[in-house]
Structure formats: structure tokens, C-alpha cells
DRENVEX-374555 format. One record per residue (C-alpha): residue in three letters; z, x, y. Coordinates in pm, whole numbers, plus 50000, padded with zeros to 5 digits. Example, Ala and Ser with C-alpha at 12.3 -4.5 7.8 and 13.67 -1.06 7.14 Angstrom:
residues 2
ALA507805123049550;SER507145136749894;
***
This chain:
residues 481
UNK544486700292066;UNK547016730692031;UNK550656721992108;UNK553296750792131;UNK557206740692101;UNK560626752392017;UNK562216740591731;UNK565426750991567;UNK566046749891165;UNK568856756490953;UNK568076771090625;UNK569206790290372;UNK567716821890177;UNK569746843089890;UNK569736881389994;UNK568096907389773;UNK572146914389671;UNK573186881889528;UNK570006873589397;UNK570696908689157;UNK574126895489137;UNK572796862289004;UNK570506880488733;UNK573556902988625;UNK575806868888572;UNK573546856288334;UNK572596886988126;UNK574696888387782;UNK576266919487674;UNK573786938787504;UNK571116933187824;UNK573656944488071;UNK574096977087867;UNK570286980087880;UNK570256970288228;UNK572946998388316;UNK571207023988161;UNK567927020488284;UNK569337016088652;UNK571057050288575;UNK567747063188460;UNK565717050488773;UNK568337057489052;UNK570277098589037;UNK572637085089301;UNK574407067989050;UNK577157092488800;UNK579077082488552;UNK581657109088550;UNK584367103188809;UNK584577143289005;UNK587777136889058;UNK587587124889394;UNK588487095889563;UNK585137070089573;UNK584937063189954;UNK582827032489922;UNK582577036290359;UNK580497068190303;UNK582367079390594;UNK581047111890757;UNK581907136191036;UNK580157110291275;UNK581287123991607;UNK579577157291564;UNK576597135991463;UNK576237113391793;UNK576947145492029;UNK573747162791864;UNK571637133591805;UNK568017125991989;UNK565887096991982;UNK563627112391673;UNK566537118691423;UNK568607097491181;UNK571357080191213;UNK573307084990889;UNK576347058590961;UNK574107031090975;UNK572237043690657;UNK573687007490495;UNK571676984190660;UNK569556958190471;UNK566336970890635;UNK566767003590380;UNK566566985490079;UNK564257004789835;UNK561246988589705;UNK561906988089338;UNK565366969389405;UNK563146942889590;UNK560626934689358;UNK561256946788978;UNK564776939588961;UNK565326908489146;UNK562116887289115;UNK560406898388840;UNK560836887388477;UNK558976922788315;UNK562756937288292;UNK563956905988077;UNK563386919887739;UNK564036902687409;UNK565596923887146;UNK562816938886956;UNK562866932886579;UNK562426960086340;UNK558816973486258;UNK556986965685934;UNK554416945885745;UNK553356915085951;UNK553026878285746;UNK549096882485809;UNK549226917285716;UNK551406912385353;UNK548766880585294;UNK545376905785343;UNK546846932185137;UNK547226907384816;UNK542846900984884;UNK541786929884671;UNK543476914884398;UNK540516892384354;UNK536636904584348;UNK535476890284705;UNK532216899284869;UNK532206911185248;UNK531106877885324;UNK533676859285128;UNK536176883685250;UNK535436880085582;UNK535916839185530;UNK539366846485351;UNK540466872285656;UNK539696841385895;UNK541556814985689;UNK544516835285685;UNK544736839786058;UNK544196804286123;UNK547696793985930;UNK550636787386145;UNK554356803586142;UNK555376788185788;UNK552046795485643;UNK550516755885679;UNK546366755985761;UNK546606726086005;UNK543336727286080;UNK540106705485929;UNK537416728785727;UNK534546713685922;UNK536426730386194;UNK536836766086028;UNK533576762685913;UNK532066757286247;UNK534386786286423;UNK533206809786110;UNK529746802486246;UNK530326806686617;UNK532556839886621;UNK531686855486336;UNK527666843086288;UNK528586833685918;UNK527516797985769;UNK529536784185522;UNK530236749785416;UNK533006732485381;UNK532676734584962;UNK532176768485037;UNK535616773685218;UNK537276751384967;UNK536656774484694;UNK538196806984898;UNK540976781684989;UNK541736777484625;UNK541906817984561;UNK544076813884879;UNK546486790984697;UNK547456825284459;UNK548756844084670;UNK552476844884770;UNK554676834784873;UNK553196799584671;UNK552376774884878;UNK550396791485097;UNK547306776885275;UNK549226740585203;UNK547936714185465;UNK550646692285453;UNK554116692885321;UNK552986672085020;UNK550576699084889;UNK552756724984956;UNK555196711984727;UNK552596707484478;UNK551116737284443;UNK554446756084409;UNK555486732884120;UNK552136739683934;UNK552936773383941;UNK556406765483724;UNK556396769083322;UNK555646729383271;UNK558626712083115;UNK559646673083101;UNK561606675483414;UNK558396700783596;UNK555806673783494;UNK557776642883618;UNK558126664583919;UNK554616670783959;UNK553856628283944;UNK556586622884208;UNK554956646584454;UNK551136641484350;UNK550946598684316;UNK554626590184459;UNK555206613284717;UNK555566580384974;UNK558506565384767;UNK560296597484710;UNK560176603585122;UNK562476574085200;UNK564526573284901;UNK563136548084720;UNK564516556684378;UNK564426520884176;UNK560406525484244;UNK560246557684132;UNK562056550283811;UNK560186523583720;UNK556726532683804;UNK557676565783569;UNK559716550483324;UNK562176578583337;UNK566226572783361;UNK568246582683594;UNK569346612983455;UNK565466625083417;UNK564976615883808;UNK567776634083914;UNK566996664283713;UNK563176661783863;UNK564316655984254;UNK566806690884139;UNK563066710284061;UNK561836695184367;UNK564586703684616;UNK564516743284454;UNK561156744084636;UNK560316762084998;UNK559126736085271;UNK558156767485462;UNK556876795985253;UNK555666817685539;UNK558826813885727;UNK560926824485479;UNK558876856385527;UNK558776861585904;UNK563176854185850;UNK563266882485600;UNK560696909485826;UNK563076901986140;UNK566316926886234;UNK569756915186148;UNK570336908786536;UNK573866897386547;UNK575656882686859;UNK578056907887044;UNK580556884387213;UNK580996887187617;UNK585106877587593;UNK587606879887326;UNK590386860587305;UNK594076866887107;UNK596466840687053;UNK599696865686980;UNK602896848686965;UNK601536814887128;UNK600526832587405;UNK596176836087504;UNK595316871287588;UNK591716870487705;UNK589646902687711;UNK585866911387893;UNK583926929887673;UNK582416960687793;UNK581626982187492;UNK579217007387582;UNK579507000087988;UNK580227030888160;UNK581817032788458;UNK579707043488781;UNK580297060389032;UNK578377074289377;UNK577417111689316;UNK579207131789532;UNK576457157789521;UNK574237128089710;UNK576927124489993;UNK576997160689987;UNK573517160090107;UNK573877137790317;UNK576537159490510;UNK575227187190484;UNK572157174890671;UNK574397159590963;UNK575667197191069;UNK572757210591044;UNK571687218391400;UNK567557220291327;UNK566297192291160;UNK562837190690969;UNK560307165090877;UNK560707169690565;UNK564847171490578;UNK564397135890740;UNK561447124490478;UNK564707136190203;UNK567317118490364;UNK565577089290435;UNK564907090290018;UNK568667096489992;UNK569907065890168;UNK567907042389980;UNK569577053489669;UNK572567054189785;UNK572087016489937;UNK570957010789592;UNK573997028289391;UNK576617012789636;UNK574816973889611;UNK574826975189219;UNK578166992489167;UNK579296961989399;UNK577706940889219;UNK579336949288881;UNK582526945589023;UNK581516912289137;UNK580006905388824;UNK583356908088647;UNK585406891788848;UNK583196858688807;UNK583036858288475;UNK586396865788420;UNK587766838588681;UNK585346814188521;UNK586236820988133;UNK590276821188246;UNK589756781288403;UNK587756772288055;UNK590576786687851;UNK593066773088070;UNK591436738988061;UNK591546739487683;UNK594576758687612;UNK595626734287348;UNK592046737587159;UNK592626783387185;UNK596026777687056;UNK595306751686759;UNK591766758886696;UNK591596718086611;UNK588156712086805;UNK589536678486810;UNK591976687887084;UNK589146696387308;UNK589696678587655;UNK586426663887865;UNK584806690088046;UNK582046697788265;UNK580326723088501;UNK581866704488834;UNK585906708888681;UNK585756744988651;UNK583776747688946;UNK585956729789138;UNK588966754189018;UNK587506788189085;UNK585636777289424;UNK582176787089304;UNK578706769089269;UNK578226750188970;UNK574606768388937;UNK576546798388892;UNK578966785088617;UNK576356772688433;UNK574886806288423;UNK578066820288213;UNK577926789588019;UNK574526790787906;UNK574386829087829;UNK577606841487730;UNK579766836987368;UNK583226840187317;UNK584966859187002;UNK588176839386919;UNK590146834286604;UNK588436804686465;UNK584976819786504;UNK582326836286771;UNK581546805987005;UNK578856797587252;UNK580816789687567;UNK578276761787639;UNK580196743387349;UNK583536737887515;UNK581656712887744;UNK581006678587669;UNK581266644887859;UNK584316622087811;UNK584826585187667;UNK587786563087678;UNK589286554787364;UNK591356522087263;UNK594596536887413;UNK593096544587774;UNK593066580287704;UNK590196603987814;UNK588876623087515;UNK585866645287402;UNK582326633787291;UNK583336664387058;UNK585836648286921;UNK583836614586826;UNK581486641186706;UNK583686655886459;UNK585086621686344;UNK581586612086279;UNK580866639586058;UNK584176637685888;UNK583126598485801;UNK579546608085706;UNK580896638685477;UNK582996618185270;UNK581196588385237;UNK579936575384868;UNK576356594084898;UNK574546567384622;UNK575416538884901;UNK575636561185257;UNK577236539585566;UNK574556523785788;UNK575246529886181;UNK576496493386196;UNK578746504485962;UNK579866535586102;UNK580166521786437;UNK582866493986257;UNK584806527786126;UNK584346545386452;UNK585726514386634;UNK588576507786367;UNK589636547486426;UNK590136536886828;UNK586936548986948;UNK584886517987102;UNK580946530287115;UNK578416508987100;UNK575726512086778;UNK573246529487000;UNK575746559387074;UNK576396557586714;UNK572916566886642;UNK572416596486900;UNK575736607386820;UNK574236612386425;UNK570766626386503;UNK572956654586732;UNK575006661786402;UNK571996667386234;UNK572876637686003;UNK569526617885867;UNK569396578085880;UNK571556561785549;UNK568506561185357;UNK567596592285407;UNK570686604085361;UNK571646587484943;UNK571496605684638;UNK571426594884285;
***
């Protein structure tokens, strides 16, 4: 049975402008430069040379004349602004799709596959064989590891390509393989990648007890199990330390140590700056290569001269209908700039506010808790859009180009009552780790006693996460003869 009824619904929907306005927050300072100039490309209502006139944002035009000659076919210019004008291209590529977020592109050149096929001809392969070698080397990952089984290469070799080979058969390519460089290539594991760089070394005493510890006690030498080592060798501990020094020479990723070396020098352009001159914070927005824009006058011009004109064409109209959808479009992401700006700038001033004693000192110790809500909270805005600025955008001060992200953290109370930092725990716990004796490294019970003694009461637990987010290994892990 079909019902019909009324019902009434609150909801909310973002507007094609502050959905571009959202997209513009987040962009870093070398996409907004490519996002300005290809919006000056794609739109010719936009300039950016002031004509030295006055920017009458209004568009305001002779609109008396216009309503005493107007009929019921013909434009009306002073209502040119409304959202029902908005051009296509502003709808759909700019605000919803992702085609226009580019990554930087790196520079052009040999690829890792590429630089491994080229070294091929170096050895006296058939077509078949050849063929079998080509395949091997596209079935390695990023740091040049084949992760796969030969039964399975040998059965995709026989689907794809119609060639039957054996596993013994691959093997023996595999072993060619294991010449080229960078060595280590073709490894399947971390243990025979190892190996097969150190049986490329000029064998000495310290290269052949190195080539024992990977090959028979590659287990012990994983967790630090020296005592074993030494006396399933026989060696001192002079000889085991000069063997681990061959071993940690080596490349646990030869083929990334490639694809690092092929990729641009992409360095990070900042989004603020900020000066500390005389104890005072002078905090800059960074726009480089950001030209101002401006409406062009020559597309108002058009506009007006189409309102005196007494006859008025179908194809006049067809133009100015053309013309006010640019102009929509220049005014909306001019607007938008300025809007742009003034967020980020209100948002950076409440972080450096907030931690004016860490921009003065530079002691990242003196960093106060803070999270998305606080500053949020301060400027009035949504904490979706402070996280945007957060998450995108790096700042250039004196102690070093930061991501903005990093002056965030949750807060703990320490022995005193006092709100502080995870950041500062942090740094306490790397201090503690860094100087501790490295042939008997603290345990976490034993950090968490320090931690605890220093005024900071976290449990073990914290202790633990607190480590793995330093990048600091477990005790074992982390002693050294």
C-alpha cells in the first residue's frame, strides 16, 4: 500500500565554495602554487596584474538603465552571482575529484627493473632462458627480495608466457641472478641476502667468521645472543665484534637503496616561518611564487558593455552567459584565498601562542599538552578543519623545519600535579636510552623505575609504547659488545 506524508528534516550539506575552501586548507605550499596556476590557465577572468583600479568585488553596474530596457528573454546581469551559475568544471574536477591531487613527480631515468635487464647481456642466455630471467626480475619487490616460491614462478612462466621450466631450471637462472648488482639481489629472505653480499667480499678471518654467523647462526645473532655465538665459533670477543662490524657494513635492502638514489631531491618548502628577534615571535605565511589575483577588468568591461547595448543577440547572451560563470568562478576562488589565509594564519598564531615558551627556547621539553579541541576552541573553528593545517602544513623555525602535527601530543600528570607533554616523557626516554651502558641496555622495568624516579609515574606498559614510538628496539635487541 502507497502512503504519501509530510515530513520535515534538518540537514546539513557543504556548498561547492567551502568544499574548494576545504581542499585549498589542506594543500601545502608547492600544490597551492600548482593549483593557482592551473586555475589561471583554465579560467581568463582571473589577472594577475592589478590595472590600477579599484577591485569592486560587488561587480556593480549601471543597473537602472538595465531594468528600464529589460524583457522577459534577456539577462539579468546583477544577479549574475547566484549559486545556480556555477560552472561545471568548478563542480566536479575541482571540488570532488581526486585527478587534480598530484604527487610531485620524480625525475626521469633508468627504472630498478630497467638497470637489472640491462646487466643480462653480460651473461650468454638463450631467448628462452632470457625470457625466464626477464620474469624473475619483475617478480622482486621494492628492495629487490623474490618473495615468491619457484613452484610458483615456474607455474606463472607456464601459464603467461607458455614456457615449462622446472624449478632446478629456475634455480640455476636465479644463481646468474645473484651477480648482478646491486649484490644481494634475488635474496629471499634477509638471511640470504646478507649472505650473498658477504661472499662477494675478499675472504679474510673476520669475512669468514662473518659468513658462519649468517649461514649456521643467523638465529643467535638475531636476538643478541653473543656468549652462543662465541662459543659455538671459538672466536674472542674482539674477533666477534670485528665480524658483527662486516656484517652491519651490509645493505638489508639492495634495491631500495636504488629506487632512493633514482628519486628527485624533493625537499619540504615550509607553509610559515617563524623569527624569534629580540624575544619577541614574528610569524610569517609563506607565499613564494603566489601571485596575487585579481578580476579582469576587460571581463567586467564586457559585461557593461553588453548592458547598454540596446539590441541584444543570441549569441551576445550565449557570451555573457559564458562570462558570468567565470567571473562566479574568479570572484569564489579569489574569496577563497583570502579565506584560506586568514585560517591558517589564525590557527598557526593560537599554536605558537600556546607554546610560546617552546618558539622562544627551542627546549621541546617545554612543550605544553595540546590537542585539536584547544586551538579549536580559541579561533572558533571546527576541529576537522584544524586538523587539516596540522596534518599538511610544516613550519620553518630556528631550531629546524617542523611538521606542525608535532606540537600536539596528549598530556600526563607528573609527581608535582603539573600537566606536561607525552613529548616531554618522550624525550626523557630517549635521553635515558642514549646514555645507557649499551653491553647491559635498561629493561622497560627498569626504565619505568628511572622514569618514575625523574617524577614521571607511567605504568610499564606506557613504557613500552612510549619506546617502540622512539624507534628504540627491546634491551636485547638493543646491546652491543
Amino acid at each position: 500500500m502507497l502512503n504519501q506524508k509530510l515530513q520535515l528534516k534538518l540537514s546539513q550539506k557543504l556548498s561547492p565554495q567551502q568544499i574548494q575552501l576545504m581542499k585549498l586548507i589542506q594543500l601545502s605550499t608547492l600544490e597551492f602554487e600548482q593549483r593557482l596556476s592551473r586555475e589561471i590557465e583554465e579560467n581568463p577572468a582571473l589577472d594577475t596584474v592589478d590595472e590600477s583600479q579599484e577591485i569592486d568585488n560587488d561587480f556593480e553596474y549601471n543597473q537602472d538603465s538595465e531594468k528600464q530596457e529589460k524583457s522577459d528573454d534577456e539577462i539579468d546581469i546583477s544577479e549574475y552571482l547566484s549559486d545556480d551559475d556555477i560552472p561545471d568544471y568548478n563542480l566536479k574536477s575541482n571540488n570532488y575529484s581526486e585527478e587534480n591531487e598530484r604527487a610531485i613527480p620524480y625525475a626521469a631515468g633508468t627504472s630498478f627493473n630497467q638497470f637489472l635487464k640491462n646487466q643480462l647481456h653480460s651473461f650468454s642466455f638463450n631467448n628462452e632462458d632470457l625470457e625466464i630471467a626477464e620474469f624473475i626480475l619483475g617478480s622482486l619487490d621494492q628492495f629487490g627480495y623474490l618473495r615468491r616460491d619457484l613452484i610458483d614462478i615456474s607455474d606463472d612462466l607456464a601459464f603467461t608466457l607458455g614456457i615449462n621450466a622446472d624449478e632446478n631450471k629456475i634455480q640455476k637462472i636465479l644463481d646468474k641472478i645473484y651477480l648482478l648488482d646491486p649484490a644481494g639481489i634475488g635474496a629471499k629472505n634477509l638471511q640470504e641476502c646478507l649472505y650473498l653480499q658477504l661472499k662477494r667480499k675478499k675472504t679474510t678471518k673476520n669475512i669468514s667468521n662473518a659468513v658462519k654467523i649468517i649461514k649456521d647462526l643467523f638465529d643467535e645473532f638475531s636476538k643478541r645472543h653473543f656468549d652462543k655465538i662465541k662459543a659455538k665459533l671459538n672466536i674472542s670477543d674482539e674477533d666477534l665484534r670485528e665480524s658483527i662490524s662486516e656484517i652491519e657494513k651490509l645493505n638489508p635492502k639492495p634495491g631500495g637503496a636504488y629506487n632512493e638514489n633514482t628519486k628527485m631531491n624533493s625537499s619540504i618548502v615550509p607553509d610559515f616561518t617563524v623569527e624569534v628577534i629580540d624575544g619577541e615571535i614574528k610569524l610569517k605565511l609563506n607565499s613564494r611564487n603566489a601571485p596575487d589575483l585579481y578580476v579582469s577588468n576587460e571581463y567586467k568591461n564586457m559585461l557593461s558593455g553588453y548592458s547598454e547595448s540596446k539590441e541584444k543577440t543570441k549569441s551576445q547572451k550565449d557570451a555573457v552567459m559564458f562570462i558570468k560563470q567565470k567571473l562566479d568562478s574568479a570572484k569564489w576562488f579569489i574569496e577563497a584565498i583570502k579565506q584560506r589565509n586568514q585560517t591558517l594564519i589564525m590557527t598557526m598564531s593560537a599554536i605558537v601562542d600556546f607554546q610560546k615558551e617552546y618558539f622562544i627556547t627551542g627546549d621541546e621539553k617545554k612543550l605544553k599538552p595540546m590537542i585539536l579541541k584547544d586551538i579549536a576552541e580559541e579561533i572558533t573553528m571546527d576541529i576537522s578543519t584544524i586538523s587539516r593545517v596540522a596534518n599538511s602544513k610544516y613550519v620553518d623555525t630556528p631550531y629546524g623545519t617542523k611538521l606542525i602535527k608535532s606540537f600536539f601530543s596528549e598530556g600526563i600528570k607528573n609527581s608535582k600535579g603539573e600537566d606536561i607533554s607525552t613529548i616531554e616523557v618522550k624525550k626523557t626516554l630517549e635521553s635515558i636510552i642514549e646514555s645507557e651502558d649499551k653491553k647491559k641496555p635498561l629493561t622497560d622495568d627498569q626504565l619505568t623505575k628511572l622514569l618514575n624516579k625523574e617524577g614521571y609515574p607511567i605504568a610499564r606498559r606506557t613504557v613500552a609504547k612510549y619506546r617502540e614510538m622512539i624507534g628504540a628496539p627491546v634491551a636485547r635487541l638493543r646491546r652491543k659488545l
